[in-house]
DRENDO-1510 file (C-alpha; in Angstrom, 1 decimal, always signed):
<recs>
REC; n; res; u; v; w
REC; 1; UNK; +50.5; +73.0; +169.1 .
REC; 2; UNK; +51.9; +73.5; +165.5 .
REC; 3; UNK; +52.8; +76.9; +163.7 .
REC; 4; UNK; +52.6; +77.2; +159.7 .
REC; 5; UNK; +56.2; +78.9; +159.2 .
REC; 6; UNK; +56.4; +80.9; +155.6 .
REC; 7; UNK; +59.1; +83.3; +153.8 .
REC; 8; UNK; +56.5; +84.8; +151.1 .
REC; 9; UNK; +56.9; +86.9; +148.4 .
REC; 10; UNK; +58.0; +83.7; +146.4 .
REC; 11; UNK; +56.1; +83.5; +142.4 .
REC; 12; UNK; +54.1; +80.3; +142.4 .
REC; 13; UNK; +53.8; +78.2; +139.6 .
REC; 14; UNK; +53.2; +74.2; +138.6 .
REC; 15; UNK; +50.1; +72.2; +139.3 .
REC; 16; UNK; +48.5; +71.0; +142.2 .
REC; 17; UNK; +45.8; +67.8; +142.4 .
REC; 18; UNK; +42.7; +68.2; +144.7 .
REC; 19; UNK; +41.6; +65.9; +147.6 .
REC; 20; UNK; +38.7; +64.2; +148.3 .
REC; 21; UNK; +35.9; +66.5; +149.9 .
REC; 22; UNK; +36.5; +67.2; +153.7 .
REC; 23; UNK; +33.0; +68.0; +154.0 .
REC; 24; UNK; +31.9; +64.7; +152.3 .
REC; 25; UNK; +34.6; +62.3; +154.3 .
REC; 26; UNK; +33.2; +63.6; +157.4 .
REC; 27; UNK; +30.1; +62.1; +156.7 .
REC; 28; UNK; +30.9; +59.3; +154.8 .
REC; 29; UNK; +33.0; +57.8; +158.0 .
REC; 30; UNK; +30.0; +57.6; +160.5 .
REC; 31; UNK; +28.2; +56.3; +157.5 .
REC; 32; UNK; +30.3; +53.5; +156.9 .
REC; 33; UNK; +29.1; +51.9; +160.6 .
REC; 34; UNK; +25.7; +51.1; +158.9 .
REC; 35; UNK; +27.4; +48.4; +156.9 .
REC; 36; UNK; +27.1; +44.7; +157.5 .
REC; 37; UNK; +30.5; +44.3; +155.7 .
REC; 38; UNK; +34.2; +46.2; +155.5 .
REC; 39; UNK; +33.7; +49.4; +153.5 .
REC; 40; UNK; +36.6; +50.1; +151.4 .
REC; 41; UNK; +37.0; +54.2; +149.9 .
REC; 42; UNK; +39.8; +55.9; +147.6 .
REC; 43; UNK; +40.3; +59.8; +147.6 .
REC; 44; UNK; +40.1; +60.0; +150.8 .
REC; 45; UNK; +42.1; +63.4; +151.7 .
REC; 46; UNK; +45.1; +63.0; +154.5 .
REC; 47; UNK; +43.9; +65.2; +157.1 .
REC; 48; UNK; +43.3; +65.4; +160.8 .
REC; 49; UNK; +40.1; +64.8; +160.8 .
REC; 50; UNK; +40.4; +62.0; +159.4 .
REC; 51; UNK; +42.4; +60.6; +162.1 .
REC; 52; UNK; +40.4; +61.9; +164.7 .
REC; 53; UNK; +37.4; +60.1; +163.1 .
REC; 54; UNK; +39.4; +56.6; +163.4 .
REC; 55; UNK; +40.3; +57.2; +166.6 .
REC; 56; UNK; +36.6; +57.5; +167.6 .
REC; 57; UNK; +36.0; +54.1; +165.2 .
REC; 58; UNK; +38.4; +52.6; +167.4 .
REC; 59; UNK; +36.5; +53.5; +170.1 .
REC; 60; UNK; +33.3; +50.8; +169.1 .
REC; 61; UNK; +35.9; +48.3; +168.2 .
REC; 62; UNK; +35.7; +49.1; +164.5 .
REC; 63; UNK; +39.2; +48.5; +162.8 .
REC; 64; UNK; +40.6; +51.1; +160.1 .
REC; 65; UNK; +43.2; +51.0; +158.0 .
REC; 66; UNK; +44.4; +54.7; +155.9 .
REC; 67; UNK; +47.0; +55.1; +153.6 .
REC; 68; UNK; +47.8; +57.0; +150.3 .
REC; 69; UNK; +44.1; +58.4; +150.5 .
REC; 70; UNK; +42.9; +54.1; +150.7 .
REC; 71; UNK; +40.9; +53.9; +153.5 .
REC; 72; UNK; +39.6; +50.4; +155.1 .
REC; 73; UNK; +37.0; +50.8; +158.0 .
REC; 74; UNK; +35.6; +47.4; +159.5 .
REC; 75; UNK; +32.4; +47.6; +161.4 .
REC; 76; UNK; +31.7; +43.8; +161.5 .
REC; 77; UNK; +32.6; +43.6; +165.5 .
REC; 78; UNK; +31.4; +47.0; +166.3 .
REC; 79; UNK; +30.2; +47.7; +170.2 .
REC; 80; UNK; +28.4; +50.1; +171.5 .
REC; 81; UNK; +30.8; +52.3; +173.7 .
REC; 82; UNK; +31.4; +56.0; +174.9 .
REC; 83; UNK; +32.6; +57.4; +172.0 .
REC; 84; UNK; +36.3; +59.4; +172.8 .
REC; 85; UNK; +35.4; +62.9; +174.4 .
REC; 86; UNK; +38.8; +64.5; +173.0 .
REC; 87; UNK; +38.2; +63.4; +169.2 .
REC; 88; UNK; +34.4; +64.6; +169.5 .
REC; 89; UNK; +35.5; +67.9; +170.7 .
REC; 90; UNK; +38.0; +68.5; +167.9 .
REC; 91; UNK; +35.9; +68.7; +165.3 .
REC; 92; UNK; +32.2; +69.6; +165.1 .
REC; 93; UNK; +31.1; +67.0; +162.2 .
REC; 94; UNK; +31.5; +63.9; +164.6 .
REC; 95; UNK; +28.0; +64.8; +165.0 .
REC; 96; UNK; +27.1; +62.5; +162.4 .
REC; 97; UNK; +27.7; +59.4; +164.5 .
REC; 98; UNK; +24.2; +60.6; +166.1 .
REC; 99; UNK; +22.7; +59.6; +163.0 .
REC; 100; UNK; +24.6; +56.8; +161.8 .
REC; 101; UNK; +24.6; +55.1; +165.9 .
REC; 102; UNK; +20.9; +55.9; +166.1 .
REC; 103; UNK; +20.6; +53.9; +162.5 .
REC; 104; UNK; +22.4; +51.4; +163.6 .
REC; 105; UNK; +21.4; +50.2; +167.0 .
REC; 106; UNK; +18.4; +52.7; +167.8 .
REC; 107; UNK; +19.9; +55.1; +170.1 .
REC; 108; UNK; +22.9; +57.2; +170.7 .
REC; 109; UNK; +25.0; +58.8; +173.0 .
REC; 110; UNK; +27.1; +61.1; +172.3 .
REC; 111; UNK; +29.3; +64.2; +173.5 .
REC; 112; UNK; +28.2; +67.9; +172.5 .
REC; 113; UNK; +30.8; +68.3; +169.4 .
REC; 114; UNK; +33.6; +71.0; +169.0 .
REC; 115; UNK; +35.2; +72.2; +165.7 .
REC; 116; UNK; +35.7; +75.7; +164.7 .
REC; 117; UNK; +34.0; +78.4; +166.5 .
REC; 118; UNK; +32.3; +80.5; +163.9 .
REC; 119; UNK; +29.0; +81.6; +166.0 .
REC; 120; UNK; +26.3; +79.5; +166.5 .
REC; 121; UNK; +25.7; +76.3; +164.5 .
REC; 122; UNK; +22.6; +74.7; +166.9 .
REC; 123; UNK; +21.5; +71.4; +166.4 .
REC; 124; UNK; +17.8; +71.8; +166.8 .
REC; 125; UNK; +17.2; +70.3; +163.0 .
REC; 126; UNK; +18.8; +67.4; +163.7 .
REC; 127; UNK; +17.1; +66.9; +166.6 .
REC; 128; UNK; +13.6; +68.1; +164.7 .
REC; 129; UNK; +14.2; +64.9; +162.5 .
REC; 130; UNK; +15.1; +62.5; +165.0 .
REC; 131; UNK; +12.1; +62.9; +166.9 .
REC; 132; UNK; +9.9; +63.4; +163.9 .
REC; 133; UNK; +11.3; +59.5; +163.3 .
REC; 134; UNK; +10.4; +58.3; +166.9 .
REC; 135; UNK; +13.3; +58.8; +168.5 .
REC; 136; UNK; +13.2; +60.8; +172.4 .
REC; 137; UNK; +16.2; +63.1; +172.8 .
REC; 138; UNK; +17.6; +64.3; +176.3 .
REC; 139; UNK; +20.8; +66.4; +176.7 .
REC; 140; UNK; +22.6; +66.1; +180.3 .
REC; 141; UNK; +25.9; +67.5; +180.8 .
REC; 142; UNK; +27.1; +68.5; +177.2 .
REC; 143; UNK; +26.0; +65.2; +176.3 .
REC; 144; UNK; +23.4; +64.2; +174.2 .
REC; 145; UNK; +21.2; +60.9; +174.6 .
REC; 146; UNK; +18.9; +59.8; +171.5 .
REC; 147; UNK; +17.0; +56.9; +171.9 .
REC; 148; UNK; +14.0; +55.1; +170.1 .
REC; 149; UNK; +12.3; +52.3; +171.8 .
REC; 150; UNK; +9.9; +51.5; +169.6 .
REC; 151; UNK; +12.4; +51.5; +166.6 .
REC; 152; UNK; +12.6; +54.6; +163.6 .
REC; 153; UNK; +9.8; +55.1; +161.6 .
REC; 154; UNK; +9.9; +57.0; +158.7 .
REC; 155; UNK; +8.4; +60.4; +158.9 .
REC; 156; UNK; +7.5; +63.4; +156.7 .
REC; 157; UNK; +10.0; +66.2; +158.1 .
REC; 158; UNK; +10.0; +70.0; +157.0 .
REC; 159; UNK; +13.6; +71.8; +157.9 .
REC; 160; UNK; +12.9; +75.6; +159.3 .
REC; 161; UNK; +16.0; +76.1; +157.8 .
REC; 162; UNK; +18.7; +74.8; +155.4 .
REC; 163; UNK; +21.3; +72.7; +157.0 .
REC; 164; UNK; +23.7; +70.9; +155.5 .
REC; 165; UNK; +24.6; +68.7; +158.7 .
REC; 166; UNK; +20.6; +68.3; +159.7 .
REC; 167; UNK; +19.8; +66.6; +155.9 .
REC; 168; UNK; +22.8; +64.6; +156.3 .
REC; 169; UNK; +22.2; +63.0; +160.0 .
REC; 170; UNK; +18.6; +62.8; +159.2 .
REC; 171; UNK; +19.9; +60.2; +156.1 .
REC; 172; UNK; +21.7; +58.3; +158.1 .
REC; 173; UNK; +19.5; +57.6; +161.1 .
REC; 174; UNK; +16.4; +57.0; +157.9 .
REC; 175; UNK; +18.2; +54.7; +155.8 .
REC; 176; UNK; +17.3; +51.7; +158.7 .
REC; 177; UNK; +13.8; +53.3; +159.7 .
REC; 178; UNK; +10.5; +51.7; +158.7 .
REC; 179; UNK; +8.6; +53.2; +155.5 .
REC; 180; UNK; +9.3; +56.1; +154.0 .
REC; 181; UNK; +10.8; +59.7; +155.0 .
REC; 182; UNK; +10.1; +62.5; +153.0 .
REC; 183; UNK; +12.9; +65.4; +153.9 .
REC; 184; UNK; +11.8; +69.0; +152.2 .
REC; 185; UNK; +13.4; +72.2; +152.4 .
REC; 186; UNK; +17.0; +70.1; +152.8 .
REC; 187; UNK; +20.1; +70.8; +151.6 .
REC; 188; UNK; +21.4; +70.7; +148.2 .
REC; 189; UNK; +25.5; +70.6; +148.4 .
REC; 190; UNK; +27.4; +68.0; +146.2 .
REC; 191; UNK; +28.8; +66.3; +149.3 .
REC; 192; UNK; +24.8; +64.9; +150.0 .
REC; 193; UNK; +24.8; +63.6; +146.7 .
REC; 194; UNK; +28.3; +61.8; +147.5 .
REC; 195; UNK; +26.7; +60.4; +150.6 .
REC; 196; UNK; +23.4; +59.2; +148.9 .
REC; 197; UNK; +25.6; +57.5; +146.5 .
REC; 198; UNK; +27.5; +55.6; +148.6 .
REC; 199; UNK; +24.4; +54.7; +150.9 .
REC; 200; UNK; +22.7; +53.8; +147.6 .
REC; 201; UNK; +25.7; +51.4; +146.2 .
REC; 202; UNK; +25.0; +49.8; +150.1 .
REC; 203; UNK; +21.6; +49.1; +149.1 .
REC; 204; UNK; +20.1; +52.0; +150.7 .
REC; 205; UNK; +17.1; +53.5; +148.9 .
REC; 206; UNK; +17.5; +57.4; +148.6 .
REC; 207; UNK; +15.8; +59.1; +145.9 .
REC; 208; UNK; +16.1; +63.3; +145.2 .
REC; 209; UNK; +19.3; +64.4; +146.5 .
REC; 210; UNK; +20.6; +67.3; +145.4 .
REC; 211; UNK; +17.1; +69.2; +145.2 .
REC; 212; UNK; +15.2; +70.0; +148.1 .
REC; 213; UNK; +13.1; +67.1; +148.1 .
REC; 214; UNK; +14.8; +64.1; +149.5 .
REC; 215; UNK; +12.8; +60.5; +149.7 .
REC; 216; UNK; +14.5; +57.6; +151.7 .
REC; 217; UNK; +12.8; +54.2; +151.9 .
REC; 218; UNK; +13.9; +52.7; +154.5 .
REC; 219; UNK; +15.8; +49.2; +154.2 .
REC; 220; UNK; +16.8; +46.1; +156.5 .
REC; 221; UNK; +20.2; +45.5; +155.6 .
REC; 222; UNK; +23.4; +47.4; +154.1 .
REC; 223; UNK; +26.3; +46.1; +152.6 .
REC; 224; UNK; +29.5; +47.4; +150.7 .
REC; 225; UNK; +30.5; +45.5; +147.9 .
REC; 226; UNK; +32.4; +48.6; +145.4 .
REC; 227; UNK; +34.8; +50.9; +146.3 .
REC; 228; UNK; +33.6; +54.7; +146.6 .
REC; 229; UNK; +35.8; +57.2; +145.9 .
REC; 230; UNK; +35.1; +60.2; +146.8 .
REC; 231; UNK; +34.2; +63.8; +145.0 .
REC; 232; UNK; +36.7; +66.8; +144.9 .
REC; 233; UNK; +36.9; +69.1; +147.3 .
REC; 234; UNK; +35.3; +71.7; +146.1 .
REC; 235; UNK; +36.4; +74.0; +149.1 .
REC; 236; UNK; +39.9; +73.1; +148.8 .
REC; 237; UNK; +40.1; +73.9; +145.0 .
REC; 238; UNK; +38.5; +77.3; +145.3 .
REC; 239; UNK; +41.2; +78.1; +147.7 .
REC; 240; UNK; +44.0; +77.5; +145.4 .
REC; 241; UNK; +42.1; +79.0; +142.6 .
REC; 242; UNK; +42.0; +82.2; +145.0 .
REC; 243; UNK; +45.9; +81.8; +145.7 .
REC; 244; UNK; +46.9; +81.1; +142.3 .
REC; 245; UNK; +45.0; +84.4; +141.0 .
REC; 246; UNK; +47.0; +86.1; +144.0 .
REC; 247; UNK; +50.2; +84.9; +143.8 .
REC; 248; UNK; +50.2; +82.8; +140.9 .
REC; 249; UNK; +52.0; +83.0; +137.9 .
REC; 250; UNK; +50.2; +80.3; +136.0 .
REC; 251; UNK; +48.9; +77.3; +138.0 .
REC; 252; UNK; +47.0; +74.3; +137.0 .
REC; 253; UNK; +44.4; +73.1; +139.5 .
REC; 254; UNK; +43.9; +69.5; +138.5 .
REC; 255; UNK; +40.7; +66.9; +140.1 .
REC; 256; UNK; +38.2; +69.7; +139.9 .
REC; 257; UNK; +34.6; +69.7; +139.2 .
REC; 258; UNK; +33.6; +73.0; +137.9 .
REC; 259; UNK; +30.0; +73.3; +138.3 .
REC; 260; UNK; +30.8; +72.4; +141.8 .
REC; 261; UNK; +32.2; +75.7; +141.6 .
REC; 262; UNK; +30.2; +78.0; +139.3 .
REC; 263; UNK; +29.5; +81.2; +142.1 .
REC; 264; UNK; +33.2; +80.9; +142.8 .
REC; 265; UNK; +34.2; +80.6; +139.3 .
REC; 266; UNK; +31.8; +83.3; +138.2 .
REC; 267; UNK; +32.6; +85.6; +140.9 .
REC; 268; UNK; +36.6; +85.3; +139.6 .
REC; 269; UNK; +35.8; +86.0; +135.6 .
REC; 270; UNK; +33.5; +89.1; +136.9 .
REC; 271; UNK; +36.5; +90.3; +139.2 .
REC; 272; UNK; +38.6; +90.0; +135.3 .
REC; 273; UNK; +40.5; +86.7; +136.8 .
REC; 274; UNK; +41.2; +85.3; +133.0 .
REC; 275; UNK; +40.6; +80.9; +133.7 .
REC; 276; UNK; +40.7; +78.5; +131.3 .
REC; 277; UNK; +38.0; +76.1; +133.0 .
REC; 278; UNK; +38.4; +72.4; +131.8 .
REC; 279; UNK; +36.5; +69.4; +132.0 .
REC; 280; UNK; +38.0; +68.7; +135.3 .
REC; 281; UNK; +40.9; +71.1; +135.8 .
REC; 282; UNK; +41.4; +75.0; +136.0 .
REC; 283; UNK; +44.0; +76.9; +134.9 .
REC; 284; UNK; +45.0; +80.4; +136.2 .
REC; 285; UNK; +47.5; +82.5; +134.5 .
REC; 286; UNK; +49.1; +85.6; +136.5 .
REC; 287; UNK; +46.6; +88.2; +136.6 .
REC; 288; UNK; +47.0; +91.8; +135.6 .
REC; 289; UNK; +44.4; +94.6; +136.5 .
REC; 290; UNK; +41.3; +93.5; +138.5 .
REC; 291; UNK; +38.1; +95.5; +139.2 .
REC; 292; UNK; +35.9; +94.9; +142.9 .
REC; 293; UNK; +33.1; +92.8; +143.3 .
REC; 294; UNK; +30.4; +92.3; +145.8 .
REC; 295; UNK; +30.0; +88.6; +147.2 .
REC; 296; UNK; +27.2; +86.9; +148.9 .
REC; 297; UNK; +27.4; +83.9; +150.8 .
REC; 298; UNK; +24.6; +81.8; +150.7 .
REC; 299; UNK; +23.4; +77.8; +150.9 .
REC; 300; UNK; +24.6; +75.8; +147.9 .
REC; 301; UNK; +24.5; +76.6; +145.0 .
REC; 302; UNK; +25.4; +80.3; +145.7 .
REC; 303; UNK; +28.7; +81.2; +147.6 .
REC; 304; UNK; +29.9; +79.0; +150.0 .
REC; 305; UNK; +30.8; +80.4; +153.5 .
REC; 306; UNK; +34.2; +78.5; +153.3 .
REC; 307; UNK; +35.4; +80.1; +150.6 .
REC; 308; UNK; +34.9; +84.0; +151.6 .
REC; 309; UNK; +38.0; +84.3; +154.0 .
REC; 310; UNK; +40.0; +82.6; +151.1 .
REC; 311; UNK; +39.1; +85.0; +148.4 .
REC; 312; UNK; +39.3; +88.1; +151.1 .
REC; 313; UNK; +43.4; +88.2; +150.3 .
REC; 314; UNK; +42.8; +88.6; +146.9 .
REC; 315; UNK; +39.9; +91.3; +146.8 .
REC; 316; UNK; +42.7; +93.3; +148.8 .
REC; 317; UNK; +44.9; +93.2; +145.5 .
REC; 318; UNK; +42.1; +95.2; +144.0 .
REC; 319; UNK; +42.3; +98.9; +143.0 .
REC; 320; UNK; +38.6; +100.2; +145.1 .
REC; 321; UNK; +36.6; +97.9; +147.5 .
REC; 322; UNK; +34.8; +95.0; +147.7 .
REC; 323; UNK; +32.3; +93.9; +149.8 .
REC; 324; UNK; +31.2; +90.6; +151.5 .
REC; 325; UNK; +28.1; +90.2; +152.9 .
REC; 326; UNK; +28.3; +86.5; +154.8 .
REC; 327; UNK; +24.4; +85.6; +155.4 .
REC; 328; UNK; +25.5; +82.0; +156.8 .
REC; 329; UNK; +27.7; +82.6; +159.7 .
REC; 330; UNK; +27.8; +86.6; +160.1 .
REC; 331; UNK; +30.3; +86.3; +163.2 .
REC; 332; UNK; +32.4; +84.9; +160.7 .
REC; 333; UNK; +35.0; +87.7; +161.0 .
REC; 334; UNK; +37.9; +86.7; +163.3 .
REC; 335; UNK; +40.3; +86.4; +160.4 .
REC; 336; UNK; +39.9; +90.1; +159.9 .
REC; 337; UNK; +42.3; +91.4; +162.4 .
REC; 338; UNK; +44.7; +89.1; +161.7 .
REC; 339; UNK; +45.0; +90.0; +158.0 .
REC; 340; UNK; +44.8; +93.6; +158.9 .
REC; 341; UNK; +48.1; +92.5; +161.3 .
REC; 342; UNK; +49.6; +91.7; +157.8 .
REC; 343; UNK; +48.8; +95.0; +156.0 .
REC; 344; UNK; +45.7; +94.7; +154.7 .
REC; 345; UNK; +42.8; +97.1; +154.7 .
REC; 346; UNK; +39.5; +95.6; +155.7 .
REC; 347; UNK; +36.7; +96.9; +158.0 .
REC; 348; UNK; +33.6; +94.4; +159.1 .
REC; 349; UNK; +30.7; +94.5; +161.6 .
REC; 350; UNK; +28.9; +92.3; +163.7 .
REC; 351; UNK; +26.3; +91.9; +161.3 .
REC; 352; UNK; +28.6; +89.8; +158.9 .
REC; 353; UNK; +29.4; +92.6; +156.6 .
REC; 354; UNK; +32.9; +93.1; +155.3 .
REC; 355; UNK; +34.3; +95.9; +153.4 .
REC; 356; UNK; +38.0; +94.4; +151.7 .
REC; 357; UNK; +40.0; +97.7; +150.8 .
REC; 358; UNK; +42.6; +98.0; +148.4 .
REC; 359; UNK; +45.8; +97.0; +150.9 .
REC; 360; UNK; +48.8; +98.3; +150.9 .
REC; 361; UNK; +52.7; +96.1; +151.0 .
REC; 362; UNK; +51.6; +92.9; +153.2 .
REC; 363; UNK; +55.1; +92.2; +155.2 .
REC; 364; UNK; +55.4; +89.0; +157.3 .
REC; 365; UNK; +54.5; +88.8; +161.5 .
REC; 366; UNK; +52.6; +86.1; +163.7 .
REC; 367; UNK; +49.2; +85.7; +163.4 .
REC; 368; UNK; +46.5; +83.3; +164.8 .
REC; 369; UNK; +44.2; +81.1; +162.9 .
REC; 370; UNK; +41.0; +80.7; +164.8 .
REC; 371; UNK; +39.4; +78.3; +162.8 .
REC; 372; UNK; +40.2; +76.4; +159.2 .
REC; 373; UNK; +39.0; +78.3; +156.5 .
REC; 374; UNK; +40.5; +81.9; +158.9 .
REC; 375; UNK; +43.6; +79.9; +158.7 .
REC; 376; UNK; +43.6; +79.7; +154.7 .
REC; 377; UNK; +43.5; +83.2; +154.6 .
REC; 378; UNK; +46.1; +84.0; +156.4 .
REC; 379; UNK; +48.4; +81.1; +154.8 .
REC; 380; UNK; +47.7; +83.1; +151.2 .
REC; 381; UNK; +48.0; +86.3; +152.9 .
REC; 382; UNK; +51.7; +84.9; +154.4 .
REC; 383; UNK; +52.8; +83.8; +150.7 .
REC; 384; UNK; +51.8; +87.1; +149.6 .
REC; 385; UNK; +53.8; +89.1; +152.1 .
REC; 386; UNK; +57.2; +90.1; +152.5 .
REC; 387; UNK; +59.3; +88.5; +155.0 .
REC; 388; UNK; +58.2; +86.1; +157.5 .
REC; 389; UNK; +54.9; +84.6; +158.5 .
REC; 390; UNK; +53.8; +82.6; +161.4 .
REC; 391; UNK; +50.3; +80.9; +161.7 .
REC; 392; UNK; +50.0; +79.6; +165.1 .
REC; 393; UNK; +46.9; +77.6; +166.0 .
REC; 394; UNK; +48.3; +75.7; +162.6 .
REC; 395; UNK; +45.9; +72.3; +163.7 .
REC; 396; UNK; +42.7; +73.9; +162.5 .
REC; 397; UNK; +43.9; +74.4; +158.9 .
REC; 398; UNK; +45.3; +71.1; +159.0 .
REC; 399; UNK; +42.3; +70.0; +159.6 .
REC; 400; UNK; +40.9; +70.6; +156.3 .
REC; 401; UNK; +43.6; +70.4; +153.5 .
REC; 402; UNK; +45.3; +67.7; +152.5 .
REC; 403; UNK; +48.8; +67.9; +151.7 .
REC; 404; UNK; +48.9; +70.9; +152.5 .
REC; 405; UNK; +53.0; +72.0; +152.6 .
REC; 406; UNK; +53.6; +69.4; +150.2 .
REC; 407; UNK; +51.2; +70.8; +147.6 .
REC; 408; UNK; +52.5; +74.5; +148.4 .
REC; 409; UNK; +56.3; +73.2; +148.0 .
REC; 410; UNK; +55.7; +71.6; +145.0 .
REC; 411; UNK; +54.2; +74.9; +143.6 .
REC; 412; UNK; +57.2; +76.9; +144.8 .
REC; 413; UNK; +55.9; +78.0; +148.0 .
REC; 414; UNK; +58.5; +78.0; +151.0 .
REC; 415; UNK; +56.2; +76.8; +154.2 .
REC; 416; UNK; +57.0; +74.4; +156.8 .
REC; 417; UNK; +54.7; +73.0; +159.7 .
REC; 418; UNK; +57.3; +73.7; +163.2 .
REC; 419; UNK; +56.2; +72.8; +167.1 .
REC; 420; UNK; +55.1; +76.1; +168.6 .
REC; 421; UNK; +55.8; +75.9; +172.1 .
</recs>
């Protein structure tokens, strides 16, 4: 187990690049199986997930190769095999292989993923779709067995609800079937876009992603012959842009695309946060006087659910209250107590609403992150405070920021990962 170790209090100031999208590297891993050749992507952010995902490559004898963001995967002499029950577990988005194994060879087998536990994420859309393409689903033992016999055929499939991870699978296991799938009512996030362009460049025929009408014809054969580099993480940039209004005393967030961002970004200029949004950077100077605001999480492109625990540090700077109202994942709350540990002033219920009051000195003590984006809190909430902060449970943010102590050194931040035994 690792522990995030900061002395806070310290100005930050400098400028920090983004990394690729976690949310769109997730995918794009599993995706890379369907390819008849080596797949080669750039961007790629250095996280544990990441490595967890090549472990699980490994697994079906499919070599990969990851440095300075270059990743290689090789899926020319890939096997079916039990796919690693210790990597599945760690993180929830190895889900994809369903799809992408079920593209691939027909059917899949694979271990009920873990990940962060936020309340209930079911996987009943993605199953929805795979049987709507012919495929017979079972689930024995925290394992889940997909199979079609008579190969995928393309289907017309209506989600009962928006899911990001459901539009995504769905893709990957239609991209190989026969005829056509129409996919309605699917997600729109910038990271299905990234993964429709990189099936596309494969030869893959996916028309409409990005609205809520997505058309895949389905092809024979997929082939990488480009490199795809991967979009910004959008996540990851409106965390800094939180921290940089919070502690920052001018900070340049560089590899950003801002309409990736416009509920964030709006949500900071109505709060009286004074950026300078660029072409593809952000700059935020130090902020004086700021005024509460009420947020709303909602599917893409409203306010993402990743990026309310991140902001919930700064609303806490603010002279009255603010209030969140998280309509994705409403038992996403177990960062309040720990930032309350801190000093801060916030209230929530079970029904996903969050009151952030104005919070009083924040002075350094041990905390635990329960899950990533809980974990980002607190770190901002630790370089806020006085004195001495410890984030135990340290994997889970580490899961999904790249760089992370480098980029907060560089900035002037004084954080080190230690062995918390």
């Amino acid at each position: 187990m690792k522990k995030l170790v900061i002395h806070g209090g310290r100005p930050l100031s400098g400028e920090v690049t983004i990394g690729g999208a976690k949310n769109s590297t997730v995918a794009l891993i599993p995706a890379a199986i369907l390819s008849e050749d080596p797949v080669h992507f750039d961007g790629m952010p250095d996280i544990l997930d990441v490595y967890n995902l090549q472990l699980i490559l490994e697994s079906m004898n499919v070599s990969s190769t990851f440095e300075d963001g270059k990743l290689m995967i090789d899926p020319t002499q890939i096997v079916e095999a039990d796919l690693p029950s210790t990597a599945i577990k760690s993180l929830r988005a190895s889900y994809y292989f369903m799809g992408s194994l079920l593209g691939r060879f027909g059917r899949a087998t694979v271990t009920f993923p873990g990940g962060d536990n936020i309340g209930p994420r079911p996987i009943d859309q993605h199953i929805k779709g795979f049987e709507a393409l012919g495929a017979t689903v079972t689930e024995e033992n925290d394992t889940i067995h997909i199979v079609a016999e008579n190969g995928l055929k393309g289907a017309h499939i209506f989600l009962d609800m928006v899911s990001v991870g459901a539009t995504m699978n769905i893709i990957l296991a239609a991209v190989h079937a026969q005829g056509v799938t129409t996919l309605e009512n699917a997600a729109k996030e910038p990271e299905i876009i990234d993964l429709a362009t990189f099936l596309n460049n494969m030869g893959a025929n996916i028309r409409g992603a990005g609205t809520d009408t997505i058309r895949i014809t389905g092809v024979e054969h997929l082939g990488s012959e480009t490199t795809h580099t991967a979009i910004p993480d959008r996540i990851e940039a409106g965390t800094y842009l939180a921290l940089a209004a919070a502690q920052g005393e001018g900070v340049l967030i560089k590899n950003v695309i801002p309409e990736h961002l416009e509920a964030f970004i709006a949500k900071m200029l109505e709060m009286g946060v004074e950026l300078d949004v660029r072409e593809d950077s952000i700059y935020v100077p130090k902020t004086g006087k700021l005024s509460p605001v009420n947020i709303k999480t909602a599917p893409y492109p409203s306010f993402a659910t990743d990026l309310q625990q991140p902001i919930t540090p700064l609303l806490g700077m603010i002279d009255g209250t603010s209030m969140i109202y998280e309509t994705i994942y409403p038992e996403r709350t177990r960062h309040v107590p720990e930032l309350n540990k801190l000093g801060m002033n916030i209230d929530a219920d079970t029904y996903g609403e969050i009151a952030v009051h104005k919070s009083g000195e924040l002075h350094g003590t041990t905390v635990a992150a329960e899950e990533i984006r809980a974990g980002a809190a607190l770190m901002i909430a630790g370089l806020m405070a006085d004195g001495v902060t410890e984030v135990t449970n340290a994997e889970h943010v580490l899961r999904g920021y790249d760089r992370l102590v480098h980029k907060l050194t560089m900035l002037n931040a004084d954080i080190q990962i230690e062995d918390d035994f």
